[in-house]
N, C-alpha and C positions, 0 to 999 in steps of 0.2 A: 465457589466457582472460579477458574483459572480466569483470566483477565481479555485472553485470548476467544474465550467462549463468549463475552456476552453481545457477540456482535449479532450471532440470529436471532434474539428475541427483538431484534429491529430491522430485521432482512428487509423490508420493502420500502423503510424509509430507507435505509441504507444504498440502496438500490437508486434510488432517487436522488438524496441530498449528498451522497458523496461526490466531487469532483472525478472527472476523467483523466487523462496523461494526455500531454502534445501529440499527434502523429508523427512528428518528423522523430518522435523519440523510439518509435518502431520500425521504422527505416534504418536508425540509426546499428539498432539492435542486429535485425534482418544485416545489413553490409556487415559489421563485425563478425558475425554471426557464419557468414555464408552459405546463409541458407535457402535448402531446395524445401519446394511445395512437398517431397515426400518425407522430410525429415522430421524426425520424432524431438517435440518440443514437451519439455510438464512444466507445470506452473505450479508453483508453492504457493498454498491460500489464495487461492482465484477468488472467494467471495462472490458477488453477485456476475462473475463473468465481465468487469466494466474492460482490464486491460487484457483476459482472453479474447474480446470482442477486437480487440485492434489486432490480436494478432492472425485474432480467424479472417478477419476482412483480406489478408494478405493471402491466403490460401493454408498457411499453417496446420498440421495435424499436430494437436494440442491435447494434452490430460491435464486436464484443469485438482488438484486438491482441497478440499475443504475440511474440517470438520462439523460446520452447519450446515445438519438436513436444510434449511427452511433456504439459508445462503446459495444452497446449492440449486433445488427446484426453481429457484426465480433464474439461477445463470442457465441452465436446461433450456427454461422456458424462452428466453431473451436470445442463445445461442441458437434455437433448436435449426436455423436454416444451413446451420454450418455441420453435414454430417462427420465430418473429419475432426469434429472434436467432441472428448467424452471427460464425464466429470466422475469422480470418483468421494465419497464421505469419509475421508479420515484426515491424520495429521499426518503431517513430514517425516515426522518419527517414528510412525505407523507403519506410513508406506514401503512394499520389500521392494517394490520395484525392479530394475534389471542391470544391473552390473554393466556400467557399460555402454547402457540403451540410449542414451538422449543426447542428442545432437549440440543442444539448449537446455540450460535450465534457466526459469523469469521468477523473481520474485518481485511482487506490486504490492510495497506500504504492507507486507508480511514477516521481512524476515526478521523481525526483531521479535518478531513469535517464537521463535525455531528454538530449542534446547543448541546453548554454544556451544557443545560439544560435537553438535552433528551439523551445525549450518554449515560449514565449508567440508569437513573430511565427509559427511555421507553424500552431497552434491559433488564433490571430483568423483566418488566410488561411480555416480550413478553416469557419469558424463562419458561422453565415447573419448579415447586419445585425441586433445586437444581441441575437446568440447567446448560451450564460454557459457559464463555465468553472467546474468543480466542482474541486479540488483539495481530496483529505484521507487523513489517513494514524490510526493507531492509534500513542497515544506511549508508550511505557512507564514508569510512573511509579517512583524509586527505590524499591531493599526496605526493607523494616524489619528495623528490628534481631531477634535478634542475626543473621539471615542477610546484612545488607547490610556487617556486620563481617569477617566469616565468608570471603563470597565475596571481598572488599578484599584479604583477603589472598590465597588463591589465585591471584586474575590479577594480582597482583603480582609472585609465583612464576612464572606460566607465560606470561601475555600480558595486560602491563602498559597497550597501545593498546588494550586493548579495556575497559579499565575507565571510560573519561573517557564523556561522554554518548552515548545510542545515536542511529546515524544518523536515527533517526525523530524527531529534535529538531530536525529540518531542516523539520518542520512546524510548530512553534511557533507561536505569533502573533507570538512577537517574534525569529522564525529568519529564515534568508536567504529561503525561499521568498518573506514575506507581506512583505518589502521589497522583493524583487525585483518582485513584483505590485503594488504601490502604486506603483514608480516609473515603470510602464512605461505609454505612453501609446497601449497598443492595447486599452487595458480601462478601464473605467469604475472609481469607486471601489470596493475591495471591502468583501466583509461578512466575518465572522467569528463561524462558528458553536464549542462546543465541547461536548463529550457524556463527565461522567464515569463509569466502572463499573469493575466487577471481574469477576476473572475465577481461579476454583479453579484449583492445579494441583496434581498431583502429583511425584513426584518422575521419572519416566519422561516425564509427558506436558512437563515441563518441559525436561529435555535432549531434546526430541524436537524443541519449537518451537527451542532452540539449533541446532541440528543442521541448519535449512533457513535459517538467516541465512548470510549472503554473507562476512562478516566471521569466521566460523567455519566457513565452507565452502574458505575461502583457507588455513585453517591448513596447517601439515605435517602428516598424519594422525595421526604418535607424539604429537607436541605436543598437537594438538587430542582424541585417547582421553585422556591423562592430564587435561590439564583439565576435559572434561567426566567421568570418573569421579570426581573429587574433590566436584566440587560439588552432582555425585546424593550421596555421602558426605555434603555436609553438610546438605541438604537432610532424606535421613534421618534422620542424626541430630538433627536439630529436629523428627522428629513423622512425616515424610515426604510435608507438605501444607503448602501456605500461599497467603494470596491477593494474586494480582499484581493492582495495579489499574493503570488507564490512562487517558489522555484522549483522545477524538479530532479534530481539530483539521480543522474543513470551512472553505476558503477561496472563498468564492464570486466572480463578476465578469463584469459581462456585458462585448461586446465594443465598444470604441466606433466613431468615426467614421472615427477615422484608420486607415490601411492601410501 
């Protein structure tokens, strides 16, 4: 199974334990953007609908993508008050879409899914003359001690590749995405927005958000129980709360001339 698939057979925790995106970060989007309540917006990998929700609350007429039946029915169900937006079951690479048609394209903690080959030249094809591309994901900032000690050593023990930075540093400012988007000459120059906060967890709700990563969905199941009991263990034993913060890293760009 592709890496990118195994996030429906956890759709409703995912649903649940994953984080949201700031609001001022779709404000921010909407003013770059220019956008009117009739303008045709798609979203690359909506997943459970969490940031098509923010952009429905604004009035947006939205095509949400997925390829999870199960990802998709919870975003339906979770969206269904918003009739201006409709979900669709395939990939990016799938999708024929309309030459042209979209106003907006948003990608939320997706596009590092996208075959490199189509993530920017099929997103300019699809965008209207001087359309903008939203690119942004949620970065996990390191723990604090003693848990960032604590946990060093456990996935040392159990699953030592997963201790080096998390995939979502693929968003950076200074990651592969925003030079891959700087060099490429189907987009104008971009911006770079960033939005810090926090975010409580517990010690459940924390192995819960573990539990719907892709990098921990690949484990062998033995492997993958013992590391995640440990680290509710030590989580526990530090109190059984603490706060993850994070950044979110919004790349913006309109589309330019060239085709």
């Amino acid at each position: 199974m592709e890496q990118r698939f195994t996030f429906d057979g956890v759709a409703n925790l995912y649903n649940s334990a994953r984080p949201l995106y700031p609001d001022q970060l779709f404000t921010d989007v909407i003013d770059f953007a220019r956008l009117q309540a009739e303008d045709a917006v798609l979203e690359i990998g909506c997943g459970t609908g969490q940031a098509t929700e923010g952009f429905a609350r604004r009035g947006l007429c939205i095509v949400g993508l997925d390829p999870g039946a199960e990802l998709i029915a919870i975003a339906r169900e979770r969206l269904a008050e918003f009739p201006q937006v409709r979900f669709q079951q395939t990939t990016f690479e799938a999708w024929p879409g309309e030459q042209g048609g979209s106003k907006l394209i948003a990608a939320a903690q997706s596009l590092h899914w996208v075959a490199p080959e189509l993530r920017l030249a099929k997103t300019a094809a699809l965008l209207v003359p001087a359309g903008s591309f939203a690119v942004f994901g949620n970065v996990p900032m390191p723990l604090e001690p003693p848990l960032a000690e604590i946990f060093g050593d456990i996935y040392a023990r159990h699953a030592p590749h997963l201790a080096g930075p998390p995939v979502e540093a693929w968003y950076l400012p200074d990651g592969p995405f925003a030079a891959e988007l700087k060099q490429s000459d189907r987009f104008e120059t971009p911006i770079h927005h960033s939005y810090r906060w926090s975010r409580p967890h517990t010690t459940d709700s924390y192995i819960d958000l573990l539990r719907t990563l892709s990098s921990y969905r690949l484990l062998p199941e033995d492997r993958r129980e013992v590391l995640l009991s440990e680290l509710a263990d030590a989580i526990t034993a530090q109190g059984g709360e603490f706060e993850l913060h994070y950044e979110t890293h919004l790349h913006l760009a309109r589309r330019s001339n060239v085709r």
